[in-house]
N, C-alpha and C positions, 0 to 999 in steps of 0.2 A: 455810423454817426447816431447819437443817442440826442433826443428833444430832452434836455434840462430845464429845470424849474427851480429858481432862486429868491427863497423871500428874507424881502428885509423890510427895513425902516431906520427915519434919522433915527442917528449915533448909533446906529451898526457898527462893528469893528472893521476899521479901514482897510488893514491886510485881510481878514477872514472875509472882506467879500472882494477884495480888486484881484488879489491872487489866485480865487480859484474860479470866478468870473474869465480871470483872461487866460490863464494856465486848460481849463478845459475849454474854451472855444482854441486856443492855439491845437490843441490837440485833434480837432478835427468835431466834437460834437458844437447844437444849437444850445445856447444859453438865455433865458428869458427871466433878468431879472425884476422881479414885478415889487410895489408897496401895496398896501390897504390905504384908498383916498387918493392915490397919485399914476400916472398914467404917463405912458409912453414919453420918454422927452422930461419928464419932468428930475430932477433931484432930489436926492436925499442927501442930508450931512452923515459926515462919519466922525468916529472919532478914534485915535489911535493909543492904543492900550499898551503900555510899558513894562517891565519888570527890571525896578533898579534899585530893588532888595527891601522897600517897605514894606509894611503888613498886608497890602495888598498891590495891583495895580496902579501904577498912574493913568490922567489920561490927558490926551492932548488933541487939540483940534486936526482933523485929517480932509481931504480934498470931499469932494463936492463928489457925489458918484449918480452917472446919469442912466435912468430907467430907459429898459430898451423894450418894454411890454408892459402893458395894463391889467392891474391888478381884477378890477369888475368884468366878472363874463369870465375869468381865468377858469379854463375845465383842466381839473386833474389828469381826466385820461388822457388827454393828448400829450403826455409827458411819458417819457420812460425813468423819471430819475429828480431827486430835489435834493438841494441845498440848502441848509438853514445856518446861515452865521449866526458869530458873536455880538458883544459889544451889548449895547443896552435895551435895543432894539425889540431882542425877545420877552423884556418885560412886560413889554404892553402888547406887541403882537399876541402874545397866549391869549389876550382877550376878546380878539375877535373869534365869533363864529365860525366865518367862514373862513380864516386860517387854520382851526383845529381842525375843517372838515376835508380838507385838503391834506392837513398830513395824515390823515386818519384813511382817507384813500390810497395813498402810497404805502400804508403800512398792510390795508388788508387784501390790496393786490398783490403784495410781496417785491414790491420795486425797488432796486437801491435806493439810500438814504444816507446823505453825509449831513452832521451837524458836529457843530466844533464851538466850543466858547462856553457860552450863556446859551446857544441855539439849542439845549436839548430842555430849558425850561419849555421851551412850547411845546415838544414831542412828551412833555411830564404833563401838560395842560392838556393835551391832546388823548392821555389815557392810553398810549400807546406803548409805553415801557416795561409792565407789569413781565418780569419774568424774563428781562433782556437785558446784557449788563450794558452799559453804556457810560463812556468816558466824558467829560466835560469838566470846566474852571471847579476847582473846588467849593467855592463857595455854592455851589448849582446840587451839590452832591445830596442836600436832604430834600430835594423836589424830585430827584430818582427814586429816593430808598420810600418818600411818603406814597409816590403810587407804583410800589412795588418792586421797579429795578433793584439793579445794583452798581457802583461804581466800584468798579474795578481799578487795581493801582498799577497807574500810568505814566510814565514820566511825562514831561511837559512838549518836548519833544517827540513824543511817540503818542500812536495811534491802536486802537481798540474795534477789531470787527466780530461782531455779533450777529449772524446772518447777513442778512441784507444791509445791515446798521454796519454805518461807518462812522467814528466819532474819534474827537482827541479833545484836548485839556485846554489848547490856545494855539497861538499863528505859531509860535517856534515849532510844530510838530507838523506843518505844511506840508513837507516833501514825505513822510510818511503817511499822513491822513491822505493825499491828494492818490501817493502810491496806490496806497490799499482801494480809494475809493475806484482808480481806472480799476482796478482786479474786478473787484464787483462789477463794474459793468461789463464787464468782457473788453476793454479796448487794452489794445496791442499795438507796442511803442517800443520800434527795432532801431538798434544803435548803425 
């Protein structure tokens, strides 16, 4: 059992956080998804991201998603493992401090790390990518390449591991990002 650490914020992407929220507690680890400003119990909005062949995304109102840990006092180390979804969320979260200092511990402790969507603008805010390829929405792709990474070509469905870094492009690539990200932690899931 692996202590997970998940940040978001409203209009986070609806499946990039309900699906691996409840897919890795089903599996047997703790999940604690926390906001900056909001606490235990409280809510966030989501919003659910489409692909029905315009130039980008659609988006559409998604369910209510309820915080089961508080964000103030959140210590890094007592986690083995973080999440960073999509959705719009990580625009404004890269701006807090103490969200970059958080993934910036996960990264120099060498802990897994799945982000998927929009979630690798914070790990680019964070200074944490220089020299690491890393998958994510296309649009997200010159906030890799400006500190450093590299995005790597991924289909939409498929997933991208780079050490500890777990990443893919958007929620159709679920079952493989979610794959790869059990591998990284070591958990073992017998048919």
């Amino acid at each position: 059992m692996k202590r997970i650490l998940m940040l978001v914020g409203d209009f986070v992407e609806d499946y990039e956080v309900m699906v691996p929220f409840q897919a890795l507690q089903m599996v047997g680890h703790v999940v604690h998804a926390v906001c900056p400003g909001k606490r235990a119990g409280d809510r966030v909005r989501t919003a659910v991201h489409d692909f029905e062949g315009d130039q980008t995304y659609s988006e559409k109102p998604g369910h209510n998603f309820a915080l089961n840990a508080t964000f103030e006092g959140t210590d890094a180390s007592h986690y083995d493992a973080l999440v960073v979804p999509g959705g719009r969320a990580p625009e404004y979260l890269r701006l807090n401090a103490a969200v970059l200092d958080i993934v910036r511990h996960f990264f120099a402790a060498n802990k897994p790390v799945a982000a998927i969507c929009h979630g690798p603008q914070i790990l680019a805010a964070a200074g944490v990518l220089k020299g690491r390829a890393c998958s994510a929405y296309p649009a997200v792709g010159p906030d890799i390449g400006v500190c450093g990474g590299t995005l790597p070509d991924v289909p939409i469905d498929g997933a991208h591991t780079d050490g500890n870094l777990v990443t893919a492009p958007a929620w159709p690539a679920h079952p493989a990002w979610l794959r790869a990200f059990l591998t990284v932690l070591g958990t073992k899931i017998e048919a």
